[in-house]
VEXLO-773529 format. One line per 8 residues: number of its first residue (from 1); for each residue x, y negated, z of C-alpha. Coordinates in Angstrom, 2 decimals. Example, Ala and Ser with C-alpha at 12.3 -4.5 7.8 and 13.67 -1.06 7.14 Angstrom:
2
1 = 12.30:4.50:7.80 | 13.67:1.06:7.14
END
This chain:
494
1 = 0.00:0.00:0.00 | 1.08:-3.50:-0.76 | 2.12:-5.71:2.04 | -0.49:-8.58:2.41 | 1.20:-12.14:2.63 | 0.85:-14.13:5.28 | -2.19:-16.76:4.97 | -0.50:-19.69:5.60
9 = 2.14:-18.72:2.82 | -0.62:-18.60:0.72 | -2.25:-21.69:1.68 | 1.03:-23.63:0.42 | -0.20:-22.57:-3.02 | -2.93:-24.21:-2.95 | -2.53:-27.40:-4.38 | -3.40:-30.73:-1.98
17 = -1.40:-33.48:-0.30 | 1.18:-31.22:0.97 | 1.95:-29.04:-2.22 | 1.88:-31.91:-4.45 | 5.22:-32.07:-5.33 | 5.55:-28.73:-5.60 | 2.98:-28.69:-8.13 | 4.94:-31.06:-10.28
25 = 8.11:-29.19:-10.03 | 6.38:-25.73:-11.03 | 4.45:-27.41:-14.08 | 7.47:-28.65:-14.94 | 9.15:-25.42:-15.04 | 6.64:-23.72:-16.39 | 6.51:-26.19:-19.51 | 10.59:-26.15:-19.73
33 = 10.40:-22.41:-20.38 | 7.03:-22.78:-22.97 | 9.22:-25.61:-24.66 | 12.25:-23.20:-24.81 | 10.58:-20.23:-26.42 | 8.84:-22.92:-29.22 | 11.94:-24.32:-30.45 | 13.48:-20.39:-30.34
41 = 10.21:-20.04:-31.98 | 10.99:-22.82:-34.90 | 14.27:-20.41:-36.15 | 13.32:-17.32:-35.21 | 9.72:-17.28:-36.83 | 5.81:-17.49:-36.22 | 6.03:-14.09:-34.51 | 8.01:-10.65:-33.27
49 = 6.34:-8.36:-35.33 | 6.04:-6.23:-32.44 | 3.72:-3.47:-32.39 | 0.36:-2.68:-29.62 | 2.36:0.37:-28.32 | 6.04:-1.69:-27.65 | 4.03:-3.94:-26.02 | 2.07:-1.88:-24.23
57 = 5.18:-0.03:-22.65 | 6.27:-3.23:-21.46 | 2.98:-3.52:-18.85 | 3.94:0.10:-17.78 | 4.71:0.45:-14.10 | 3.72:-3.50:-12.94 | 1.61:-3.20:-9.58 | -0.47:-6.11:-9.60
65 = -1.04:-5.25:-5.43 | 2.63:-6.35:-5.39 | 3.27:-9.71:-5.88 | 6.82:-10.76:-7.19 | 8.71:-12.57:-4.53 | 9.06:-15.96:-5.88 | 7.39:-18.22:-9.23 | 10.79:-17.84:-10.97
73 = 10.59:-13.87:-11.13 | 6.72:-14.50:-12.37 | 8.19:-16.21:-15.25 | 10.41:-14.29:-16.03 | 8.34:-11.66:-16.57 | 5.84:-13.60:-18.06 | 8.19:-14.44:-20.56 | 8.61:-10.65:-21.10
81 = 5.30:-9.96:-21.48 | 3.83:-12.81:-23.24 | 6.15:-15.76:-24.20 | 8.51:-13.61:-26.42 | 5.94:-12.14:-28.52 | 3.60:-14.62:-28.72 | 2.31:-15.63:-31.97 | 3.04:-19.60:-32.35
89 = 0.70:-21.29:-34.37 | 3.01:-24.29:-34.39 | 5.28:-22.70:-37.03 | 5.15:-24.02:-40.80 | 4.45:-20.16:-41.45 | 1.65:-19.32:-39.80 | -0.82:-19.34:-42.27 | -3.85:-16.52:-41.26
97 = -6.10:-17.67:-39.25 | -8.10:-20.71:-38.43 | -5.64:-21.40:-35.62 | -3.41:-25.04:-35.21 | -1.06:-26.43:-33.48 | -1.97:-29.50:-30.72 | -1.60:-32.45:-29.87 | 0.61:-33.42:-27.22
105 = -1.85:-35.82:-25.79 | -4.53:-32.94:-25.82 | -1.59:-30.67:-24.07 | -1.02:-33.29:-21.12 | -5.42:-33.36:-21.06 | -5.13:-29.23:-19.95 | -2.84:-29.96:-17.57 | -5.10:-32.78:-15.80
113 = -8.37:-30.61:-16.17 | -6.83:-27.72:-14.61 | -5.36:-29.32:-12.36 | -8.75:-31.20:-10.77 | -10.66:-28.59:-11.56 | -13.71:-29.99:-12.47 | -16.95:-28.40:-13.54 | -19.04:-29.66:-16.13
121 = -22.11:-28.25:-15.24 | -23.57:-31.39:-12.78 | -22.51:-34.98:-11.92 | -21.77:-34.06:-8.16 | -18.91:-32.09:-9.61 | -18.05:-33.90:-12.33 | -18.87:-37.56:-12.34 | -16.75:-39.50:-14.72
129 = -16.07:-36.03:-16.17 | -19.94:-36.00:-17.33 | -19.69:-39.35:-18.39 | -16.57:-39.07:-20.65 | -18.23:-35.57:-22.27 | -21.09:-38.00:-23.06 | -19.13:-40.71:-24.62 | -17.88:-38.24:-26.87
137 = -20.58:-36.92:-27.86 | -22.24:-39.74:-29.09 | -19.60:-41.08:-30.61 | -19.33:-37.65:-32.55 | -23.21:-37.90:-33.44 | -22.77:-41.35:-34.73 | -19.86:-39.92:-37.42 | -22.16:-37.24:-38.47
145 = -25.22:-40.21:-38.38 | -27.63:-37.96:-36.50 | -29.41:-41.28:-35.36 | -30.43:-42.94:-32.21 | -31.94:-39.87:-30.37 | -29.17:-37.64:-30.86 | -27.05:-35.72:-28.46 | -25.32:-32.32:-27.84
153 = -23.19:-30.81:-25.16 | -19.58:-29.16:-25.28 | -19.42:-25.52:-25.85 | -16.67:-22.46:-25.73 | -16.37:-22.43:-29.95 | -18.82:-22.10:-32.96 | -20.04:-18.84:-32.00 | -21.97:-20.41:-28.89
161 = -22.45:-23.42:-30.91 | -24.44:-21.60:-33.63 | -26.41:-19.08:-31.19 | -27.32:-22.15:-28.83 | -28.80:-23.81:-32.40 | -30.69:-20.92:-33.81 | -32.11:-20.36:-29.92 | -33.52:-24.30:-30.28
169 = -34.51:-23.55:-34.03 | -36.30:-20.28:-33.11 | -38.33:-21.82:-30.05 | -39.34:-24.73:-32.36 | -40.87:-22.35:-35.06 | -42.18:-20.38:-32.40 | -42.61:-21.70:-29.16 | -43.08:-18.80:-26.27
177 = -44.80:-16.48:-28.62 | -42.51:-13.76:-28.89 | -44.97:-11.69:-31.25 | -43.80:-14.03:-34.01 | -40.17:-12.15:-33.53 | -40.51:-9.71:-36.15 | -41.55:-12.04:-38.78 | -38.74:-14.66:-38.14
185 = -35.92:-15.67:-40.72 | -32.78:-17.22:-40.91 | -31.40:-18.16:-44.37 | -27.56:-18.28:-45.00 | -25.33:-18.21:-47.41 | -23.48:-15.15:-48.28 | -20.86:-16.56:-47.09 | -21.88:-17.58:-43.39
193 = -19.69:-17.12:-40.43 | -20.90:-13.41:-38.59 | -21.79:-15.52:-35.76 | -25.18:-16.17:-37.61 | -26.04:-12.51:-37.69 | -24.84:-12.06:-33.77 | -26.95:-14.87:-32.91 | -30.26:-13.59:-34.38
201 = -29.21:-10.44:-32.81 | -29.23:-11.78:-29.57 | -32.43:-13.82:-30.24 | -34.45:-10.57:-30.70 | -34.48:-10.85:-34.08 | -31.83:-8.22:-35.23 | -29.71:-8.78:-38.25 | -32.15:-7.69:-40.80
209 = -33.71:-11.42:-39.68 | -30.81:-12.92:-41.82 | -31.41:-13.55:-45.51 | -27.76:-13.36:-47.41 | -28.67:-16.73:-50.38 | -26.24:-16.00:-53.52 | -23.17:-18.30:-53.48 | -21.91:-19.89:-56.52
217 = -18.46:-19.30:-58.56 | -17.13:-22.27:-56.26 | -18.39:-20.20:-52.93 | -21.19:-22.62:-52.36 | -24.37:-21.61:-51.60 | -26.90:-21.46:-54.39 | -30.17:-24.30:-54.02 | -32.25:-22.66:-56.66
225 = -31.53:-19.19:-54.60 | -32.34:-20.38:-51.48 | -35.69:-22.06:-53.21 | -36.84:-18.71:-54.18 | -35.44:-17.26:-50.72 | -37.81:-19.65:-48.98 | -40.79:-19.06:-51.31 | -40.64:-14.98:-51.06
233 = -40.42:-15.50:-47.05 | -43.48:-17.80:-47.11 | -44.97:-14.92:-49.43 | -44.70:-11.99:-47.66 | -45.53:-13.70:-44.50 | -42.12:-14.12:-42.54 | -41.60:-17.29:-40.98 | -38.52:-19.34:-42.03
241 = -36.67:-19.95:-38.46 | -33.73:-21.98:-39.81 | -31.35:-22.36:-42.89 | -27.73:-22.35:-42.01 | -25.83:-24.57:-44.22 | -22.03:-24.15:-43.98 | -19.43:-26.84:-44.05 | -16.38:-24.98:-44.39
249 = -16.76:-21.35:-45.01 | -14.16:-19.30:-42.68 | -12.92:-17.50:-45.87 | -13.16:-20.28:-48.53 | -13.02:-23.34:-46.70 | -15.97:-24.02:-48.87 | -18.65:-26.41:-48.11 | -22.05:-25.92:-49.23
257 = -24.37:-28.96:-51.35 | -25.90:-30.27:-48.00 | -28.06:-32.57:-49.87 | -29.55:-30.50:-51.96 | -30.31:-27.98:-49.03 | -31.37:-31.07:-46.71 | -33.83:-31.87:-49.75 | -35.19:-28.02:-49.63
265 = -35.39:-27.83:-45.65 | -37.56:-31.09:-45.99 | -39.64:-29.89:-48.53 | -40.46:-26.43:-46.70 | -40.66:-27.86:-43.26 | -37.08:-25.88:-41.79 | -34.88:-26.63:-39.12 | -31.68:-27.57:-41.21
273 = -28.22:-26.50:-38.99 | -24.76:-27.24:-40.60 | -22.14:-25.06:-39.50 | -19.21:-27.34:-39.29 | -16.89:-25.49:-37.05 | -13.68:-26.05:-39.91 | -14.89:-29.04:-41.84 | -15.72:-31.33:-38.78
281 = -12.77:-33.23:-39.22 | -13.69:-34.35:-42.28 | -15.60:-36.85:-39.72 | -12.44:-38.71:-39.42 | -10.60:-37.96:-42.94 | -9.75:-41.62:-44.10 | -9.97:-40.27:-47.59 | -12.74:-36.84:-47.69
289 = -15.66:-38.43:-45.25 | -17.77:-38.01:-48.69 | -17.48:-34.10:-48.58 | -19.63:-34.46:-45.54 | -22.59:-36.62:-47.21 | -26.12:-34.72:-46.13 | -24.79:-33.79:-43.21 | -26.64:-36.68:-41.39
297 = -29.98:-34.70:-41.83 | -29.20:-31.80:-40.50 | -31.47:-31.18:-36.98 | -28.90:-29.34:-35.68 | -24.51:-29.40:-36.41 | -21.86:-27.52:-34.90 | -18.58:-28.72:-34.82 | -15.23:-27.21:-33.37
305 = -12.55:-29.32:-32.41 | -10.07:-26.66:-31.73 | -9.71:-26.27:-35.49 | -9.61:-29.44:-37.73 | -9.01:-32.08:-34.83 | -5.77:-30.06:-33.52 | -7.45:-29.27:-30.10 | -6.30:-26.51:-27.80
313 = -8.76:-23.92:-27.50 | -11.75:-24.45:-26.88 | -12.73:-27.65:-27.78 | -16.34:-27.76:-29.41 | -19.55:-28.82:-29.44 | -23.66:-28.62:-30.85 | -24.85:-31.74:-31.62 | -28.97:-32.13:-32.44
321 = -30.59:-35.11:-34.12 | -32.93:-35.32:-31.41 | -32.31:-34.80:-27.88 | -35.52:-33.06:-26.86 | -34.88:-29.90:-28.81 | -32.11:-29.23:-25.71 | -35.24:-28.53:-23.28 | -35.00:-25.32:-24.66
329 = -31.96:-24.67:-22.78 | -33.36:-26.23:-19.62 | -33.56:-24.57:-16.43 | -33.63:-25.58:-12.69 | -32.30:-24.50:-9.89 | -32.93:-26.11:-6.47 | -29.16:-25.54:-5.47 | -28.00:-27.27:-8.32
337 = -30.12:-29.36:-10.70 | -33.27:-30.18:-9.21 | -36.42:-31.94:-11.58 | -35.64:-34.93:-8.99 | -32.05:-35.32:-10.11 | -34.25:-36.06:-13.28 | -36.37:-38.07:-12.30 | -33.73:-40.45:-10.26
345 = -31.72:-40.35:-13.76 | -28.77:-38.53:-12.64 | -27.03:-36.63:-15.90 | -26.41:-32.93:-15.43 | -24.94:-31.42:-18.69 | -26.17:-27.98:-17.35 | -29.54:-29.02:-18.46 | -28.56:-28.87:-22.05
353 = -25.87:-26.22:-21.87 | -25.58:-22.43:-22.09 | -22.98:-22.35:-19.88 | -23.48:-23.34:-15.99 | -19.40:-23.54:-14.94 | -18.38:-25.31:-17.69 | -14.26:-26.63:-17.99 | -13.88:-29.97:-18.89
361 = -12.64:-29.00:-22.40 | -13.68:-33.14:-23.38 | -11.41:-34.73:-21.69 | -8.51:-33.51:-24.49 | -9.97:-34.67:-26.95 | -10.45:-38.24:-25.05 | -6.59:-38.57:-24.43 | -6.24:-37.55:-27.96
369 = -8.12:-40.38:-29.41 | -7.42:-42.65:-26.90 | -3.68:-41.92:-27.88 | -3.64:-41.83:-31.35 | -7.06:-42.73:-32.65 | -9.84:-41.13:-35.12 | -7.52:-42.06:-38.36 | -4.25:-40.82:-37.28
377 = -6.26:-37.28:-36.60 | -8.11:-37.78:-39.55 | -4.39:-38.18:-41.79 | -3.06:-34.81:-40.44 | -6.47:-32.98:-41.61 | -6.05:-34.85:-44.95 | -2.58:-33.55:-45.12 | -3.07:-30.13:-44.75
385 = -5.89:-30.27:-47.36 | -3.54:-31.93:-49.72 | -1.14:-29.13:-49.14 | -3.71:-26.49:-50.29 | -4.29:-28.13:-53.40 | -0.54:-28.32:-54.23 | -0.65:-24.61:-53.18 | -3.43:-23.76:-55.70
393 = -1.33:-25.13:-58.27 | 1.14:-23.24:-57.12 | -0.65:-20.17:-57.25 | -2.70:-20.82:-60.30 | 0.73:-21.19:-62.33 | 2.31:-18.04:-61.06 | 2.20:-15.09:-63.24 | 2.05:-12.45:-60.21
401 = -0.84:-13.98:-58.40 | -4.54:-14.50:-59.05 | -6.77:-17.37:-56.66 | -10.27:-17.00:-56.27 | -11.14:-20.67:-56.15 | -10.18:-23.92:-55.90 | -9.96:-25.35:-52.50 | -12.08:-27.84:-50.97
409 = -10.60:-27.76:-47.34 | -7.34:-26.06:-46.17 | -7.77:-22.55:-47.34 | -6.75:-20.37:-50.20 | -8.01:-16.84:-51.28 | -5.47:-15.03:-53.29 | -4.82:-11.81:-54.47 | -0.97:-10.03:-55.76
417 = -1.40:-8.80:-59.09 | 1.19:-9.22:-61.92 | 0.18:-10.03:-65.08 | -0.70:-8.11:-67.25 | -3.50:-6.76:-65.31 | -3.69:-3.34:-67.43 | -0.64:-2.10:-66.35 | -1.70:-1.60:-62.61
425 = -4.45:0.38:-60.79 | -6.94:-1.81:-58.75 | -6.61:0.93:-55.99 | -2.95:0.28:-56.07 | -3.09:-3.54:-56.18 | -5.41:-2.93:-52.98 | -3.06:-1.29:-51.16 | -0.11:-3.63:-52.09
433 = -1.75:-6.30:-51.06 | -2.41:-4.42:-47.25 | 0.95:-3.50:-47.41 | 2.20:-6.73:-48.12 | 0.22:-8.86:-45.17 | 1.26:-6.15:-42.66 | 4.92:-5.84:-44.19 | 5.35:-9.52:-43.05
441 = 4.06:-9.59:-39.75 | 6.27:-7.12:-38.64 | 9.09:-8.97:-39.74 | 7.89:-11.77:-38.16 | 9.26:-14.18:-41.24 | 5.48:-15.48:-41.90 | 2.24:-14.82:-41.23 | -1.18:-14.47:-43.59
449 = -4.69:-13.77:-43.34 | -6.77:-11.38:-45.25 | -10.22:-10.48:-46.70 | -12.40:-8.91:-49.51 | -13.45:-10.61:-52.15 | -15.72:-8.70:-54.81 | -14.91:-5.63:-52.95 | -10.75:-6.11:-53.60
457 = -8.29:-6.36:-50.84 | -7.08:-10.56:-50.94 | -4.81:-12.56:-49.03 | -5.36:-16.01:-47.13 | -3.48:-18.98:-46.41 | -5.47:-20.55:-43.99 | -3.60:-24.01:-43.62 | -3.67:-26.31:-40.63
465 = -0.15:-27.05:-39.61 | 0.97:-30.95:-41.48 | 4.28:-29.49:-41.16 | 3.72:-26.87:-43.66 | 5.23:-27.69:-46.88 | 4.94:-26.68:-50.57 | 8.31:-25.04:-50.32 | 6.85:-22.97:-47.10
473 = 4.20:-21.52:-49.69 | 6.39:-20.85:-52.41 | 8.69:-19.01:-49.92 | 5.99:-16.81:-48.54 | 4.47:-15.82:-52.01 | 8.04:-14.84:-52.94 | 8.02:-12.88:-49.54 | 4.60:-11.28:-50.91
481 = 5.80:-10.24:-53.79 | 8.57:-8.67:-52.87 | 6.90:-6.22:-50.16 | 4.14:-5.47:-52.48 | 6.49:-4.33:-55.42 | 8.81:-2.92:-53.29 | 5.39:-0.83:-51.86 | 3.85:-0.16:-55.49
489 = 7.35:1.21:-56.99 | 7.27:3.62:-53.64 | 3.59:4.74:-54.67 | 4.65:5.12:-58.60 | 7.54:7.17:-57.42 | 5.77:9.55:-54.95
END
């Protein structure tokens, strides 16, 4: 049996009056060694390319009843465990997933929230905490132009975001009348996140509720499909909950015609919601605000700061155009949120949240404008777009590789396979392609994301780093190529 510790050694851990300095020094350490292993980091490579067994052996024998006897030796074996394999989204060549390196104001912002502590569920425990989360989100309605009435509440990511929408949407269309369940819809693209089909799984409506619309050759979804989607619901007597319009598709950064969809929603009576978990910071893009127009009608938006506004996870929000719509995520409890704390006026962001502990996840993205401002995080999102259309070229002109479609965000679909296409197997190209993306993440030289297109095995550059270059791409395709010949000349041999 472990050997307890003492309760007053414990209580110097705690962090108050008397620890105070001692809770600088250990941040400080702590951030020396996280500094040390991103720099290594910058040479060495996005990642280790070790494997879930390696790793695994490394946990074997630690006795979590025993603690280590002093913060230094917890380090150090943190930096065993975690630090030296971690995958650092700060390198130029990490380029899978929607993942991006932060903002040094938003960095010092985790420190001060975990730090206080604060919850952001009601004003006794928050105060200026609630009032800062509100700022924020009204200033974020008033770039999307929801209106006057608008508000929203901070969430974990766009998964929450999107199920917390689609709850409102479904109570609107049906109130408490839960027979309706069976006969409710939700219309998305093709091309919609999974959290749309989660969502209406959770809502009682199972997946089936979700109606895939046809997307276009650019990845957009289809207005004359979703027309005829909305007419054959209203048909066969199924109830049209919501249509989920997408502003940055995870796979194709593509963002659907919200105007002509707004026009539709209008026109049928649907709750509009605009997924714009990647393309929200478009909001502030000096240049690309236009790629956004319609999305001032939606009813509902979601938006994910952790993505396009170089946020540390998690750092998002829902937003509605009208504030009332977040009753349906009301509920009181004497303890904690009273109807009097309503009546008096007092703000308790548990009354439109999921959530009830809530961190204060706002108060990075506060320091972050307040440090730097809306444009300068707008430039760095209109960098790394300009960097995937330089990258398209670059794809588009090389003889080995085939893109799926031009970009409209950060993001680029691509597949090996050498011209001229008769000479190869599509099985094969397939599996070179696999082979490829795993080939480099075990040598740790770069990182990539995949997918299927069309039912073929494709590659992604998902691109949010503005210190990514052209020469970065070109170096990875090369990098591509060379583990997926090297893997089709094995297979042509065998």
């Amino acid at each position: 049996m472990a050997t307890p510790q003492h309760p007053r050694t414990a209580r110097t851990q705690l962090l108050h009056a008397a620890s105070a300095d001692a809770y600088v020094d250990l941040v400080h350490h702590g951030a020396r060694r996280v500094a040390a292993r991103a720099v290594r980091a910058a040479s060495a490579g996005p990642f280790t390319g070790v494997t879930p067994d390696a790793l695994a052996a490394e946990f074997a024998g630690i006795d979590l009843d025993v603690p280590l006897p002093d913060p230094d030796a917890a380090l150090d074996e943190l930096d065993r465990l975690y630090l030296r394999d971690a995958v650092w989204f700060h390198h130029p060549r990490y380029l899978a997933h929607l993942n991006c390196p932060v903002l040094l104001p938003a960095l010092l912002g985790e420190t001060v929230l975990a730090a206080v502590n604060s919850s952001l569920d009601t004003w006794d425990q928050s105060a200026g905490g609630t009032l800062i989360e509100q700022r924020l989100i009204d200033w974020t309605a008033g770039r999307i132009g929801l209106g006057p009435h608008a508000d929203g509440v901070f969430t974990s990511g766009g998964t929450q975001s999107n199920l917390q929408a689609l709850l409102i949407a479904r109570q609107e269309a049906c109130g408490g009348d839960l027979s309706m369940l069976p006969r409710l819809r939700i219309l998305a693209s093709s091309d919609a996140h999974f959290s749309v089909t989660k969502a209406a799984t959770l809502l009682g409506l199972g997946p089936d509720a979700v109606v895939a619309v046809p997307c276009d050759t650019d990845r957009r979804m289809q207005p004359a499909a979703l027309e005829r989607a909305l007419e054959r619901c209203r048909r066969a007597g199924e109830v049209p909950v919501a249509v989920v319009a997408t502003a940055g598709t995870t796979d194709f950064g593509s963002i659907d015609p919200l105007p002509a969809i707004a026009d539709l929603c209008d026109r049928h009576d649907v709750w509009l919601h605009v997924d714009a978990a990647y393309g929200c910071g478009l909001l502030v893009s000096p240049t690309r605000r236009a790629l956004l127009d319609g999305i001032e009608r939606a009813d509902s938006v979601t938006v994910d700061f952790h993505k396009s506004f170089f946020q540390p996870v998690s750092c998002s929000a829902l937003l509605v155009r009208d504030r009332s719509a977040l009753r349906h995520a009301t509920y009181h409890a004497d303890y904690l949120n009273p109807k009097r704390m309503t009546e008096q006026r007092i703000p308790n962001q548990v009354d439109k949240s999921l959530q009830t502990t809530r961190r204060f996840d706002a108060l990075k993205l506060w320091l972050s404008l307040r440090t730097l401002g809306a444009d300068a995080v707008g430039a760095l999102f209109d960098a790394v777009v300009d960097l995937a259309a330089d990258g398209w070229e670059l794809l588009a002109a090389d003889d080995r590789f085939e893109v799926v479609v031009r970009p409209q965000l950060s993001t680029l679909v691509f597949r090996w396979a050498p011209r001229p296409r008769s000479a190869h197997r599509e099985d094969l190209l397939d599996a070179a392609n696999l082979h490829a993306r795993d080939a480099l993440a075990a040598s740790g030289a770069a990182m990539v994301a995949g997918t299927v297109v069309d039912g073929r095995h494709h590659l992604k550059f998902t691109l949010l780093n503005p210190e990514t270059t052209t020469a970065d791409l070109a170096a990875v395709l090369d990098l591509i190529a060379a583990h997926a010949e090297a893997y089709l000349d094995l297979a042509r041999a065998a």
